[in-house]
C-alpha positions in Angstrom: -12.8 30.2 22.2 -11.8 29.6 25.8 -8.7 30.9 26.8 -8.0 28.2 28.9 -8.4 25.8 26.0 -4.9 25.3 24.8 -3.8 24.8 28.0 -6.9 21.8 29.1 -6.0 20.1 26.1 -1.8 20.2 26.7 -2.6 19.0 29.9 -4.5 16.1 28.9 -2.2 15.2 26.5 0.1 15.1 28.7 -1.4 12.6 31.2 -1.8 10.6 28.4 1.7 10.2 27.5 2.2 9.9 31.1 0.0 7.0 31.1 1.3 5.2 28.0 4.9 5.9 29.6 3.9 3.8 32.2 3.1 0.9 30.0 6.3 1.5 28.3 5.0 3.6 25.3 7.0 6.1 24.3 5.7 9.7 22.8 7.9 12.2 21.6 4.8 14.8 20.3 2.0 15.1 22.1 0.2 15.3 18.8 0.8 11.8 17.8 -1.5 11.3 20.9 -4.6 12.9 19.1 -4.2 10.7 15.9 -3.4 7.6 17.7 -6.7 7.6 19.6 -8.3 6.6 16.4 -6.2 3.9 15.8 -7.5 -0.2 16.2 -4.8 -1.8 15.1 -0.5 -1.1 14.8 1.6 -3.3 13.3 5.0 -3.0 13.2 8.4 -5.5 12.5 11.8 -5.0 13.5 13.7 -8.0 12.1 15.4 -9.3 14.8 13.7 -7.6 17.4 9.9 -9.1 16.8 11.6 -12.1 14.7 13.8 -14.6 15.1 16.0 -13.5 12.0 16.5 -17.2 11.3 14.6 -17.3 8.1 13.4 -20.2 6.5 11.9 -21.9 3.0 8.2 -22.9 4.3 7.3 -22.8 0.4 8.2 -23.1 -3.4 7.0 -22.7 -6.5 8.5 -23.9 -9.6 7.7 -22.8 -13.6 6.3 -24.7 -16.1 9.2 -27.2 -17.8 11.5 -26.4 -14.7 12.5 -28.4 -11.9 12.8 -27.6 -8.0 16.4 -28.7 -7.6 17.4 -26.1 -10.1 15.4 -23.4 -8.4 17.5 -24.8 -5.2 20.8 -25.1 -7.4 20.3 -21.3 -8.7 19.3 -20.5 -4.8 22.0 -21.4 -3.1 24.8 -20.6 -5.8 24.1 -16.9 -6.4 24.9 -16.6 -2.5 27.2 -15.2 -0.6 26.7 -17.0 2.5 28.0 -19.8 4.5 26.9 -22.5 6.6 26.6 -22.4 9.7 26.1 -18.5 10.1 28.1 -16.4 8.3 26.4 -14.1 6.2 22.7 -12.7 5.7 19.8 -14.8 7.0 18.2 -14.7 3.9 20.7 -16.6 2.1 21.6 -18.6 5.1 17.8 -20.1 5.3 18.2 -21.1 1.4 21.9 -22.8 2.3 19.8 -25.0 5.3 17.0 -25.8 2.9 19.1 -26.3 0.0 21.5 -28.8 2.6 18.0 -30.7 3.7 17.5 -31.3 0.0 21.0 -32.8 -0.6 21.5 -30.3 -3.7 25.4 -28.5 -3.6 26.1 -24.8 -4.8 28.3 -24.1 -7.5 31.3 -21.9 -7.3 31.1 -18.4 -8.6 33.0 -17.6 -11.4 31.9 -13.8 -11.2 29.7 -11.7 -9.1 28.1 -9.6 -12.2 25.9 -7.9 -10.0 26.2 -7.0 -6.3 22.8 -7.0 -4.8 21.8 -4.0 -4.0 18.7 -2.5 -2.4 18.3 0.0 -5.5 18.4 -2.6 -7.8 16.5 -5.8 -5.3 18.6 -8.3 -6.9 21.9 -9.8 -7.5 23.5 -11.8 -10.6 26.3 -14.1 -10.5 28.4 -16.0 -13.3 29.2 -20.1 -13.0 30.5 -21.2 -16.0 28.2 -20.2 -19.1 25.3 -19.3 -16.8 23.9 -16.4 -15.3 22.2 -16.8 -11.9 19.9 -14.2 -10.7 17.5 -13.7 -7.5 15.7 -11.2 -6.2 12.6 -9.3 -5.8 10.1 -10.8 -8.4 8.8 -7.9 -9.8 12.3 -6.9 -11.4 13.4 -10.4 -12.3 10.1 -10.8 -13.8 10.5 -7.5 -15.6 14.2 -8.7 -16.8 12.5 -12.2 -18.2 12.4 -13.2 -21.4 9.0 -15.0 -21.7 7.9 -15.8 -18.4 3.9 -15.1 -17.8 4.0 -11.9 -15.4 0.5 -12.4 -14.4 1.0 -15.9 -13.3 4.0 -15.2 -11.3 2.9 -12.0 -10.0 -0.8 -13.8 -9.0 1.8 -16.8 -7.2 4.0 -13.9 -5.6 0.9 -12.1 -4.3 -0.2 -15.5 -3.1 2.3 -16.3 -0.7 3.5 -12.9 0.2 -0.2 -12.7 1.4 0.4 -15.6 3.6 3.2 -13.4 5.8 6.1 -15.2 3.5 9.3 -12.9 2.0 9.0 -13.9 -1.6 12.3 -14.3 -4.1 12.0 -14.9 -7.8 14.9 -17.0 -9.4 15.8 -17.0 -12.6 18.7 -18.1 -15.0 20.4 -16.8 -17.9 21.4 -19.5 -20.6 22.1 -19.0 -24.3 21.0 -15.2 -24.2 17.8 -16.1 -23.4 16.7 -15.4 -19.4 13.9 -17.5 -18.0 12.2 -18.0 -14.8 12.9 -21.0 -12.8 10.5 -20.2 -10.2 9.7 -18.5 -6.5 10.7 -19.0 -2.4 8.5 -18.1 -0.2 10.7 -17.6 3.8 9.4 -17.1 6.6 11.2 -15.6 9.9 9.1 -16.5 13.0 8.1 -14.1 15.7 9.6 -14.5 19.0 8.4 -16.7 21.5 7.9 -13.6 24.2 6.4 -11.3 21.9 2.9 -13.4 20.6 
């Protein structure tokens, strides 16, 4: 081996990261800069920074035997938000869809369960009725009888189409069913496509 080797290649590497530099790449190890020559493609997302962070229901799918405004109703009142913009965008985009619709949230009676990002859902009491949303793969897990494979094919469905995907579900009787999925969607920025 050349003993001028190491130092050919540091140099090299080096113009490349003065190069990317210039096109306002940054490299912290010049070792990244071996790796990412074989790269074709890098996606990345930065809500906020790529996006708009305004999300917003482009899609919904309801269970068998339940309706849309309920998914809406269970939506918008196991929320913490308010309109216009206080709170997370999440739950702001289901306030504006739920307000398009004409359907009003309940009061909470009792936050049961915070969301958390451990747990990917939240629970909240109104009256005799537990609300829930989150992630679908643990409300669908929590479900009484709802068809996993169904909901899971739907899920995959939409979160293939670029869309955030929430599961709803209510708690009445002791019995927790599924009420159905929202698929959101935050737009890129104009200046970044």
């Amino acid at each position: 081996v050349p003993e001028g080797l190491p130092a050919v290649v540091t140099a090299c590497l080096a113009m490349g990261v003065k190069r990317m530099a210039a096109k306002n790449a940054l490299v912290m190890r010049l070792d990244a800069l071996e790796t990412l020559g074989s790269v074709n493609i890098i996606c990345s997302d930065k809500t906020g920074t790529i996006t708009e962070n305004k999300m917003k229901v482009t899609e919904v799918w309801v269970a068998e035997g339940e309706s849309e405004k309920l998914l809406v109703q269970v939506a918008i009142s196991c929320n913490r938000a308010s309109l216009p913009n206080l709170g997370d965008p999440t739950e702001i985009g289901l306030l504006h869809y739920a307000k398009g619709k004409g359907i009003e949230r309940l009061d909470i009676d009792e936050e049961t369960v915070p969301f958390s990002s451990e747990l990917k859902y939240m629970q909240t009491r109104h009256g005799p009725r537990l609300f829930m949303k989150g992630a679908p793969e643990k409300i669908v897990a929590l479900c009484d009888h709802s068809d996993h494979s169904e909901v899971l094919a739907q899920t995959m469905r939409m979160a293939g189409n670029g869309l955030r995907v929430l599961a709803l579900a209510m708690e009445e009787k002791g019995e927790l069913r599924l009420i159905g999925l929202m698929g959101m969607q935050d737009p890129p920025r104009k200046e970044v496509m």
